[in-house]
C-alpha positions in Angstrom: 0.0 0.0 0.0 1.0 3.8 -0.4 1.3 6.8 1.4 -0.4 9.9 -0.4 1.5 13.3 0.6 -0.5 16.6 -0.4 1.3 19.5 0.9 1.7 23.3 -0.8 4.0 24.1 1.8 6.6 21.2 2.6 8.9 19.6 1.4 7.7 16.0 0.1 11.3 15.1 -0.4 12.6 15.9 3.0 9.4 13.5 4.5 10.0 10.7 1.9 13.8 10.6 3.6 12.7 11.1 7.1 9.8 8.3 6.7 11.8 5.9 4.8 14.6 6.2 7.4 12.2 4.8 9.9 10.3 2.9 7.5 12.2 1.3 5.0 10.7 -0.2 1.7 7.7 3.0 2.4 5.9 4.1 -0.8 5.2 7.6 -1.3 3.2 9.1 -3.6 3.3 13.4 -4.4 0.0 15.3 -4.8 -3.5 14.8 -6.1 -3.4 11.2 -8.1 -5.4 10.4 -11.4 -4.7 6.6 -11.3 -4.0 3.6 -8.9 -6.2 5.4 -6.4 -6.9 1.8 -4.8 -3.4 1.5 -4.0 -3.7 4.4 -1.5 -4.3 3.6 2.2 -2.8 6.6 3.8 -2.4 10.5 3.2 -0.3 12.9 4.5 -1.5 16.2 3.9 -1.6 19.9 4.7 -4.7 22.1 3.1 -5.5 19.2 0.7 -8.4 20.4 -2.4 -11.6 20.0 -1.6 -13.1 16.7 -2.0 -9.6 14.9 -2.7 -9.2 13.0 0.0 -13.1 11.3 -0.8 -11.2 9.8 -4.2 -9.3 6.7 -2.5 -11.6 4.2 -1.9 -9.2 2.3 0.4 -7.9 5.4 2.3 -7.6 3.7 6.2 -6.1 7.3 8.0 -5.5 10.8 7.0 -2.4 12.4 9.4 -2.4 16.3 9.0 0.8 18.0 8.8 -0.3 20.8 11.5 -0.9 20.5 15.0 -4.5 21.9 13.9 -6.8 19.9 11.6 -9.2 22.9 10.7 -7.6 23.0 7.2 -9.1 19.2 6.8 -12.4 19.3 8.4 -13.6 22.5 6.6 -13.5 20.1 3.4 -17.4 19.2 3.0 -16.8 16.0 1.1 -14.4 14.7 3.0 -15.0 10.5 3.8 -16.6 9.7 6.9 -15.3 7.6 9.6 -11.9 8.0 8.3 -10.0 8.4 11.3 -7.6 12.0 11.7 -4.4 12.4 14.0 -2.8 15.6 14.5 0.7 16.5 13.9 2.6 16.6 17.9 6.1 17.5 16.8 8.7 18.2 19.8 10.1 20.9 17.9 6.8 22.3 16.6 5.9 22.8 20.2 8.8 24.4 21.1 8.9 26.8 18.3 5.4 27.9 19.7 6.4 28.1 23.2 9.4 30.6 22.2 7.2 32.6 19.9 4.2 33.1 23.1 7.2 33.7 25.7 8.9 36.1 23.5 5.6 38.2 22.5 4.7 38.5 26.3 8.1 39.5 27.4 7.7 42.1 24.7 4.8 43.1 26.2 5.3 43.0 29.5 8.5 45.3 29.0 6.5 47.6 26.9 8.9 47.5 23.8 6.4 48.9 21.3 6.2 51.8 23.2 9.5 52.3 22.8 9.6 51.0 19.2 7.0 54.2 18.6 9.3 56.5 20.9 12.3 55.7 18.4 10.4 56.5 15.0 10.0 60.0 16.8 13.8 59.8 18.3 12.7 60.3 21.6 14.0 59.4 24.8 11.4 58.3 27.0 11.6 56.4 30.0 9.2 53.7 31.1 9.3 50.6 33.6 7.2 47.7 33.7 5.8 46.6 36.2 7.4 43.6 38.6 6.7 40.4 36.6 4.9 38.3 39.7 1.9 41.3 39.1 1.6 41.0 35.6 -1.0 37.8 34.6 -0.8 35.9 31.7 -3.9 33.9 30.7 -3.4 31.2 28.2 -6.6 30.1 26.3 -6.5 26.0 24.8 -4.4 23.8 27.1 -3.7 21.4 24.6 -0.8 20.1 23.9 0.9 23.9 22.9 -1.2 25.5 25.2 0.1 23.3 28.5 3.5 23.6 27.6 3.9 27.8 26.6 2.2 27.9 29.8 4.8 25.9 31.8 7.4 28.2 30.7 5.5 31.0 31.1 5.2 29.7 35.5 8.8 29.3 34.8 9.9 32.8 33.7 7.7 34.0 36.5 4.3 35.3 35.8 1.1 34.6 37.4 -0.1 31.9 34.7 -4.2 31.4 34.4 -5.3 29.0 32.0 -8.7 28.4 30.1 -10.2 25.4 28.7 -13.6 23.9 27.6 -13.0 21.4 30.5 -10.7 21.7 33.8 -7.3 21.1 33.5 -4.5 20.5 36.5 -1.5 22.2 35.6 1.2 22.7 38.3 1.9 26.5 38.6 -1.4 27.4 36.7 -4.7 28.8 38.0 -7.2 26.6 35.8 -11.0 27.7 34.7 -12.8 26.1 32.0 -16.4 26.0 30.5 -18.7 29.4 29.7 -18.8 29.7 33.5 -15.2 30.2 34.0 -14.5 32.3 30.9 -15.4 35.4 32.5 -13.5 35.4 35.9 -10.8 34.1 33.6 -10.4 37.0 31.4 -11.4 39.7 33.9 -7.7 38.6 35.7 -5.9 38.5 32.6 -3.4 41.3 32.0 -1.7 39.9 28.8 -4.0 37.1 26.8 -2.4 34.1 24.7 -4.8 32.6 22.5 -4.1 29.3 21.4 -7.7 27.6 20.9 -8.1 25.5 17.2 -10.7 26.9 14.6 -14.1 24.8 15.3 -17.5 26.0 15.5 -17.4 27.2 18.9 -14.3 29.2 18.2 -14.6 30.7 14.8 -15.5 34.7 15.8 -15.1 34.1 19.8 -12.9 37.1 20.1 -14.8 39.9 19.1 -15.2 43.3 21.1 -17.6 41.7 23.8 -15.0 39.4 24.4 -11.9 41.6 24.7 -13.6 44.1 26.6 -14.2 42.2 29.1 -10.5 42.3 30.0 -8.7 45.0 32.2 -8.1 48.2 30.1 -4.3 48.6 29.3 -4.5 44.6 28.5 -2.6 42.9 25.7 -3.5 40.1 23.0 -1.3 37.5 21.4 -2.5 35.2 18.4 -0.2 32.3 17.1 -3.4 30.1 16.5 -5.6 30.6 14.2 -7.1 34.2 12.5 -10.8 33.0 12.0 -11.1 32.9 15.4 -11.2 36.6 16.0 -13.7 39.1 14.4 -10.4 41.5 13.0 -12.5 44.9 13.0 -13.6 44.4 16.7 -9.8 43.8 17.7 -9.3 47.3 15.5 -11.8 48.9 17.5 -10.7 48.1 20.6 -6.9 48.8 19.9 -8.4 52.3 18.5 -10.3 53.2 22.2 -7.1 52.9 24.2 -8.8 49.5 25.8 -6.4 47.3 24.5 -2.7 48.5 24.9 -1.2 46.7 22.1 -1.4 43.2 19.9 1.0 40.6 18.4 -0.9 38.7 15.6 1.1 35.9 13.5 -2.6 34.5 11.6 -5.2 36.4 10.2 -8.1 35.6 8.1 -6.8 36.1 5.1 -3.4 34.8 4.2 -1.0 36.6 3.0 -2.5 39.8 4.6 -3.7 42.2 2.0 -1.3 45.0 1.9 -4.2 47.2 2.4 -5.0 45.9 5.8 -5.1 48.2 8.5 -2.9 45.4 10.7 0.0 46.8 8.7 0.4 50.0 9.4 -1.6 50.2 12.8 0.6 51.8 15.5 -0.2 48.6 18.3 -0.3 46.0 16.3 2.9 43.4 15.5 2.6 41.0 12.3 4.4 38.5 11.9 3.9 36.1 8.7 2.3 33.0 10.1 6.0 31.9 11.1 5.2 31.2 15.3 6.1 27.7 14.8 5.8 24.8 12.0 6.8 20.9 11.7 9.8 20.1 11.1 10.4 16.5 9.3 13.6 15.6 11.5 12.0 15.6 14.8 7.9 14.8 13.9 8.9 11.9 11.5 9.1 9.5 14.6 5.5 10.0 15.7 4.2 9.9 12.2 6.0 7.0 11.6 4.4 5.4 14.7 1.0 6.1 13.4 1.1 4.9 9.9 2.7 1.2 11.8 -0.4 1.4 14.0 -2.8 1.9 11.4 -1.9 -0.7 8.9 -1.7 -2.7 11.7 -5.2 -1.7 12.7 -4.7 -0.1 15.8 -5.6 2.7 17.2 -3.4 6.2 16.1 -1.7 8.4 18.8 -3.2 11.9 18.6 -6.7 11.2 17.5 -8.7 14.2 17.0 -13.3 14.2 17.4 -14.3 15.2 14.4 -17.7 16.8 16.4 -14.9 19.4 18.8 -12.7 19.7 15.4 -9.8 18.9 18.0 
């Protein structure tokens, strides 16, 4: 049987060497196929086209090449009951965690103020706060969520996390559920959003939302752009609410150079770059999940199609 890789953005021939290091004799296939589709038990993919995936009669597993599988699930025609497993790459996780403790600390030392103080060469002094007063509230405790949050406790802020359903984290004060949302982000001084694109999340953050945060707050976004309502985040960055935001997805990618995210005085962009997989260090777990399900077992990192995680 075959492996079906669909990716615009990786390198197929970096994973063909990574996969057939750990799995000799492997067969790869490249792209969207127009024969031998029965030979196909397995793909591979990253934002495959619409319907493709429905073509391969035999298709046992589909492993995305993202830690989120919103660019799968939003295909309408995609087979049912074919299982899904999520990328968890040790080095994808800790590219995140870097990006998340690098925009807080920017943040928290209030270096876009002083970014806008240089374009108008003046020399203004201003001093953070102590870092034990300034709370960080993490939002999806998932796998990237838990650990960003970890090294948050460890650099030394007051860590709150939020999930759909409680979580026990050492060094992290945990709410979940509608109920705990709004104690939650009423507490949280700078807030890291890393929640997948379902149905539930798609337009959460809109001005409601942020509002309900303490004024002077900041927002960081490495997960996914649908998930907040863009001119509501403009809005409140406009009233002085919100001091400042570090976005690295947006709604629509590239950005449009005529979006007011470039040029808006508070806002950071960053080109989608907070973390990715690399084939080197999530080979191994891929690997493991294509021997479990030709074997017929169950895959490591299953997602529920119903959550979308």
């Amino acid at each position: 049987m075959t492996l079906l890789f669909i990716s615009h953005v990786d390198d197929p021939k970096e994973w063909q060497t990574e996969l057939r290091r750990l799995l000799p004799g492997l067969k790869m296939r490249v792209g969207p196929q127009t024969r031998n589709l029965d030979d196909i038990d397995l793909a591979l993919v990253w934002a495959p086209p619409p319907g493709e995936l429905r073509r391969y009669p035999n298709l046992k597993a589909i492993l995305s090449l993202g830690a989120g599988v919103d660019h799968i699930l939003k295909d309408p025609r995609l087979p049912k009951g074919v299982p899904i497993a999520r990328l968890v790459d040790p080095m994808l996780t800790e590219l995140m965690s870097e990006y998340v403790l690098l925009s807080v600390l920017r943040h928290h030392r209030e270096f876009d103020h002083f970014e806008a103080m240089q374009r108008k060469k003046k020399w203004d002094y201003r001093f953070p706060p102590d870092r034990s007063k300034r709370r960080v509230g993490v939002m999806g405790m998932g796998v990237l969520g838990t650990d960003a949050a970890r090294k948050l406790v460890a650099a030394g802020f007051p860590v709150l996390g939020w999930s759909r359903r409680q979580k026990r984290i050492p060094g992290v004060e945990s709410y979940s559920g509608t109920a705990g949302l709004g104690a939650f982000l009423k507490r949280t001084d700078i807030l890291v959003c890393l929640l997948p694109l379902t149905g539930a999340t798609r337009d959460l953050i809109d001005a409601k939302f942020l509002k309900r945060m303490p004024k002077g707050a900041y927002f960081v976004n490495p997960s996914r752009g649908a998930v907040v309502v863009e001119k509501d985040l403009i809005g409140v960055l406009d009233s002085g609410h919100l001091a400042g935001a570090t976005l690295d997805v947006f709604r629509e990618e590239p950005l449009p150079k005529s979006h007011p995210f470039w040029t808006h005085p508070k806002v950071l962009v960053t080109p989608h770059v907070a973390a990715m997989g690399y084939p080197y260090s999530a080979a191994p777990r891929v690997a493991l999940n294509i021997r479990r399900a030709r074997a017929g077992k169950r895959m490591l990192d299953l997602i529920d199609p119903k959550t979308g995680y």
